[in-house]
C-alpha positions in Angstrom: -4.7 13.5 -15.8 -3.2 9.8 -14.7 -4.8 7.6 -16.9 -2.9 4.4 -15.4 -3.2 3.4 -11.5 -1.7 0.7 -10.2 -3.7 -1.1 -6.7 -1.4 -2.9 -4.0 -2.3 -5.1 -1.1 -0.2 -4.8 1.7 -0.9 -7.0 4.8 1.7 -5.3 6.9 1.3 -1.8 8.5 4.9 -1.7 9.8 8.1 -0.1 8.0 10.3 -2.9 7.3 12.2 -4.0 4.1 8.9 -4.8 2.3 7.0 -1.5 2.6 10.2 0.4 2.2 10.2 -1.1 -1.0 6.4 -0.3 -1.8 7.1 2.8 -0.8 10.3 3.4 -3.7 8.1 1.6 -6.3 4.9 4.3 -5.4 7.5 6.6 -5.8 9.1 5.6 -9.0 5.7 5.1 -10.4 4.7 8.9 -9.5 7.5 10.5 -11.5 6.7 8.3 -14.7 2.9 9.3 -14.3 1.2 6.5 -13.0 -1.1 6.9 -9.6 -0.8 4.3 -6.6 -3.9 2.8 -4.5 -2.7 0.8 -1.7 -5.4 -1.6 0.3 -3.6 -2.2 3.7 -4.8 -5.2 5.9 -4.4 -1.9 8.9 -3.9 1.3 10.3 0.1 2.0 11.4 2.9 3.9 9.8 2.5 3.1 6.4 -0.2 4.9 5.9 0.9 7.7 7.4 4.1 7.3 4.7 1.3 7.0 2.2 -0.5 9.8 3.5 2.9 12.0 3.2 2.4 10.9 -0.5 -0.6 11.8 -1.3 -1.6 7.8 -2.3 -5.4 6.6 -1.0 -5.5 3.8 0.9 -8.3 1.8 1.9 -8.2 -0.4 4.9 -9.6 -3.7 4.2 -11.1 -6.2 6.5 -10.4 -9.6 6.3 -10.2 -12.8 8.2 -7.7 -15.7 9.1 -8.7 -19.1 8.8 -6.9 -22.1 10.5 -6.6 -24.9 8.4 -6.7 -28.6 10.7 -6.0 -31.5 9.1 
């Protein structure tokens, strides 16, 4: 039984140096026990790596907001 989870927000879907690096931190935190939830801003390769995993994911739905001065 994990009794620690960790939950990371990841507004890119794409592999690149920042998910690789979620990715080997998931990772890293499986072997020492402790579960992964990611919340990804949407649907692309990274979940599929998360998928390969085992790690839920939850798409979330958010907006962008333009700021005018």
């Amino acid at each position: 039984m994990t009794l620690t989870k960790i939950a990371f927000v990841s507004t890119a879907s794409n592999i690149s140096g920042a998910t690789l690096a979620l990715l080997e931190i998931i990772d890293e935190l499986k072997k020492r026990g402790i579960e992964s939830i990611v919340f990804t801003a949407s649907r692309g390769p990274l979940e599929e790596r998360l998928k390969e995993r085992k790690v839920r994911t939850y798409k979330l739905l958010y907006f962008s907001y333009l700021v005018h001065d």
